[in-house]
N, C-alpha and C positions, 0 to 999 in steps of 0.2 A: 504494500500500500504506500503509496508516495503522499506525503503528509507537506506543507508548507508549514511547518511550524514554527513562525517565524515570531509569531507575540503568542504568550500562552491564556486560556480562558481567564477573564477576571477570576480573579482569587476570593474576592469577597465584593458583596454589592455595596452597596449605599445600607446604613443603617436602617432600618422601619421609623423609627422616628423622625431622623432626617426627612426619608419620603415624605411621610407625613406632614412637616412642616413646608418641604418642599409644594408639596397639593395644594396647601395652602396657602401659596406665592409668599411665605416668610424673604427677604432678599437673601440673608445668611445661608440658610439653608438650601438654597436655588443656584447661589457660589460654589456650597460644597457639592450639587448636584454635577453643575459645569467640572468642577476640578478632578468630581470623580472618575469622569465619564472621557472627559477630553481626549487624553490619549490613545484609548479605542476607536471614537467617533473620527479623529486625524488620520489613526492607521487604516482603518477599511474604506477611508477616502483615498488617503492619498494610494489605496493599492488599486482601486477601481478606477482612479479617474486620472492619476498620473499627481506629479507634484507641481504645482505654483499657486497662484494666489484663488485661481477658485475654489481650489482645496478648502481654504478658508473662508471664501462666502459660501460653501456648501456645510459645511461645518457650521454653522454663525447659522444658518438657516434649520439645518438641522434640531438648535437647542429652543431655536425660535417655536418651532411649530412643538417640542417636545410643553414648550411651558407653557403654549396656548392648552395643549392638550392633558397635562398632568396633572388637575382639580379632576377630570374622569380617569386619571388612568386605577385600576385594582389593586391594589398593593397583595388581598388574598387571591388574584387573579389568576391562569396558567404562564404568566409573562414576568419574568424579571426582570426588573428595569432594564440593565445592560441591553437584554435581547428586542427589547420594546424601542428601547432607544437607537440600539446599529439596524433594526428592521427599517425608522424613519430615513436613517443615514443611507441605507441601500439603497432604500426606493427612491432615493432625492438623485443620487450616484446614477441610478440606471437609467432616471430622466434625463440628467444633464447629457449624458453619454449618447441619448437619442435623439438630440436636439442639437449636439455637436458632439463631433467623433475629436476627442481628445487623447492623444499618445500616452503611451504608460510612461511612468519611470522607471528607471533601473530602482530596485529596493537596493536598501544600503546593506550591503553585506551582513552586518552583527549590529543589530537596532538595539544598543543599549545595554548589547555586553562586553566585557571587560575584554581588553585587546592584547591577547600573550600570545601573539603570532610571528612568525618569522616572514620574512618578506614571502616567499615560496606560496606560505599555507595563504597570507591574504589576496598574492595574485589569485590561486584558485578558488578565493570564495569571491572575488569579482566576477572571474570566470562564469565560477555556478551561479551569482546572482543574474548577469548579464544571460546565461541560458534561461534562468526560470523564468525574468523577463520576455523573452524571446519568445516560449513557450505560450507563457498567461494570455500575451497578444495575442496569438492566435484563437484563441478561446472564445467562443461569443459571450456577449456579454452578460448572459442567463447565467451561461455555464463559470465564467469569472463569478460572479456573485456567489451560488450553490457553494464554489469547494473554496475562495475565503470564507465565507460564514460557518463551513463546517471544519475545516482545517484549522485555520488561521486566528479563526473567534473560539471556536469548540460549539458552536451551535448544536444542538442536536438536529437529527433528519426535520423532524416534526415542525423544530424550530425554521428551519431552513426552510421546508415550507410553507410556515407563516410568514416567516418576512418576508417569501418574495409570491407570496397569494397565488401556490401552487398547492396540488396537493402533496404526502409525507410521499407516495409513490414516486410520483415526479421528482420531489427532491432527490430521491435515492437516486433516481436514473442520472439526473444531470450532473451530483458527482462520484459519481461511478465512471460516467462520459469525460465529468474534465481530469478525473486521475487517470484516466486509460488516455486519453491526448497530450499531457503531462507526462507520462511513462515514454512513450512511443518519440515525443518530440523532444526526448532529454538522451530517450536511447539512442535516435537517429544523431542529433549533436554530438554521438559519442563517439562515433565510427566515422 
């Protein structure tokens, strides 16, 4: 199974309480909602849509529409925040993507971890980043969404196919699809 495991699942949500006062637009607690979330909502953008500054009005839009909508979101609901919140961020991601075809970025090799590499091993994680890049591209952009969200976020199927308002079937297929194009298009690179 070819994994992109390049940020791992939130570790821990947002407190209930927090939510809570978040729900009801407290400013503090709508801070710590932003601070929590940021780094996710950045990462599955900027892997969908490529890096520069719409990254950031898709982001900025992203918490927009989250705090119009978070006095209804369930906190005993089947959605935890995170998943309620990157479902907004895909669907904005797969809009903007429709409406104009935006190039990906190269991902940065080791997002945030510590660098005891020798030149050698960092050329080939440019290498391998610049193929998975290469790779992702080619991927439509259903099938990008599906296996970030399930790789990359740790979504579950189920999950997967809520955010992107398919059904759990469909999610399976599509990354099942984009690990077997991933596979094939990392093996052809290799030879």
């Amino acid at each position: 199974m070819m994994a992109l495991a390049m940020t791992a699942p939130l570790a821990t949500e947002l407190d209930r309480a927090t939510l809570e006062r978040a729900r009801a637009l407290d400013p503090l607690a709508m801070r710590a909602f932003v601070v929590r979330y940021e780094r996710p909502v950045f990462a599955l953008l900027s892997r969908m849509v490529g890096r520069g500054p719409h990254v950031e009005d898709l982001a900025q839009e992203t918490f927009l529409r989250a705090f119009r909508a978070l006095p209804a979101f369930r906190l005993d609901g089947p959605a935890r925040a995170s998943t309620w919140l990157l479902t907004i961020a895909t669907r904005l991601a797969l809009d903007s993507r429709k409406k104009k075809r935006l190039p990906l970025a190269e991902p940065d090799a080791a997002d945030g971890v510590p660098d005891i590499s020798t030149p050698e091993t960092e050329r080939a994680r440019r290498e391998l980043g610049r193929r998975l890049a290469k790779a992702a591209e080619a991927l439509s952009d259903d099938h990008r969404a599906a296996l970030l969200l399930s790789d990359v976020h740790g979504f579950t199927l189920a999950e997967v196919g809520d955010a992107l308002g398919i059904p759990e079937a469909t999610a399976k297929t599509r990354v099942f699809r984009a690990r077997q194009h991933m596979r094939e298009a990392l093996g052809t690179e290799r030879e």
